[in-house]
Structure formats: structure tokens, C-alpha cells
N, C-alpha and C positions, 0 to 999 in steps of 0.2 A: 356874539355868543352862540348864533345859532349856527355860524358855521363851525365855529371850533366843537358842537355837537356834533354835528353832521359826518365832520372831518373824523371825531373820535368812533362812530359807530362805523363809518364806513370802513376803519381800518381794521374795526374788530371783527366787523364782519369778513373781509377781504384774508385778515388773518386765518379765522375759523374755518373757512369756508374751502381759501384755495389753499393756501398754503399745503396742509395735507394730502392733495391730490395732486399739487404738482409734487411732493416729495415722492408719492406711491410711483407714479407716470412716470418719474425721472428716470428709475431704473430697480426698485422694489422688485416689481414683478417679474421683468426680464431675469434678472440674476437667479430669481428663485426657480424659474419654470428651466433657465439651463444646469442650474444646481440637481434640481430634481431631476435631469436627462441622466447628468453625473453622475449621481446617485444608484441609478435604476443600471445605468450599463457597469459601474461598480461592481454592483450588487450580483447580475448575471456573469461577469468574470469572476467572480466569488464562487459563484453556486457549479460555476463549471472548471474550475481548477480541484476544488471541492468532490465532484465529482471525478473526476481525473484521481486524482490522488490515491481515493476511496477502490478504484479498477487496479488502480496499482497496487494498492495494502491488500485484496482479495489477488490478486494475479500472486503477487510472493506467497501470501500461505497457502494457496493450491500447490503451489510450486514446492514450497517446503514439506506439506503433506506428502505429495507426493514423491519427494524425495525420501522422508520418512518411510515411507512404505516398501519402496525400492531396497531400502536401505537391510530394513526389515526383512525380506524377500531373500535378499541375499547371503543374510548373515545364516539365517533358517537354512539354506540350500548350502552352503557353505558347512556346517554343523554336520548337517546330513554325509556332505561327502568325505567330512575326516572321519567319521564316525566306518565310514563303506571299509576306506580305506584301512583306518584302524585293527576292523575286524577282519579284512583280506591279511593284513602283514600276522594277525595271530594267528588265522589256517595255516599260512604260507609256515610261520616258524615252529607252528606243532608238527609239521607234515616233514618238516625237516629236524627237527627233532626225535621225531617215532627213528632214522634214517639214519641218524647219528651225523649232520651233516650241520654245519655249520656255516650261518650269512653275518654278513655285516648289517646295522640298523639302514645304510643307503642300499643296501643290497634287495634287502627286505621289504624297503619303499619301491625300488623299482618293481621289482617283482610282483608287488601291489597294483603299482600303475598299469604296468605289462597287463592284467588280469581284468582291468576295469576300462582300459582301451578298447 
């Protein structure tokens, strides 16, 4: 009787004791701590594609702004020179008019352009 105590506590013990620590040993912690390596170099190819992305969504709207603006720029400058032009062809056909002299509407462009060369 006193061994089949003995025999019973020692397994209880032997259970309680090692069992646990060879299961952690076995390979618990190694997995975790390269899980966690995983994790960490994940995480900064995250944070740096992330930023990446961010350089390029700021790169396009500078780019678009400033296309915008160009665009802008242009149309404004453009305005202005039909506007030059517009008013050169109505000197040009009063002055030919006063004259009795008669152009054609390409006639009257050129003579415009002619004027503002």
C-alpha cells in the first residue's frame, strides 16, 4: 500500500511539475519570440509601404494642383489674347470701313495677327 502511495504521488507530482515545463521548453517560446520577429518586420514593411504610398498620393496632388494652375494660367492668357486680337480686327474693319474698303473675316485675322507680331 505504501508503494502504490508513493507511486501515485510521485506521478502527481511528476505530472504537475514537469509536464508543463517541458511542454513551454519544447518549443512555446521559440515560436513566439520568432512570431514576434515576424510580426515586428511585418509591421515596419507596413509602416513603410504606408508611407510610400502617402509620398505618392502627396506627389499626384502637387502635381494636379499644379497642373490646375498652369491650366488656369493659360486659359486667363489665352482670354486676354483673343480679347487683343478681337479688338485689333474691329480697328482694322472700322479703319476700313471709314475707306469704303472691304476684307474678308480671314483677312481681318490676318491683319490682326500682322499688328500684334
Amino acid at each position: 500500500m505504501m508503494l502504490t502511495t508513493a507511486r501515485i504521488v510521485s506521478r502527481r507530482v511528476a505530472t504537475a511539475n514537469i509536464a508543463p515545463r517541458a511542454a513551454a521548453a519544447i518549443g512555446s517560446t521559440r515560436c513566439l519570440s520568432i512570431g514576434d520577429a515576424l510580426n515586428k518586420k511585418e509591421k515596419v514593411e507596413e509602416d513603410r509601404y504606408i508611407r510610400a504610398r502617402e509620398a505618392q498620393v502627396a506627389a499626384a496632388k502637387a502635381a494636379a494642383a499644379a497642373a490646375d494652375t498652369k491650366a488656369a494660367e493659360l486659359a486667363a492668357k489665352s482670354e486676354q489674347l483673343i480679347e487683343a486680337k478681337t479688338a485689333s480686327m474691329n480697328e482694322v474693319a472700322d479703319l476700313l470701313a471709314q475707306s469704303g474698303d472691304v476684307v474678308s473675316e480671314a483677312g481681318l485675322a490676318n491683319l490682326a495677327d500682322w499688328k500684334h507680331a
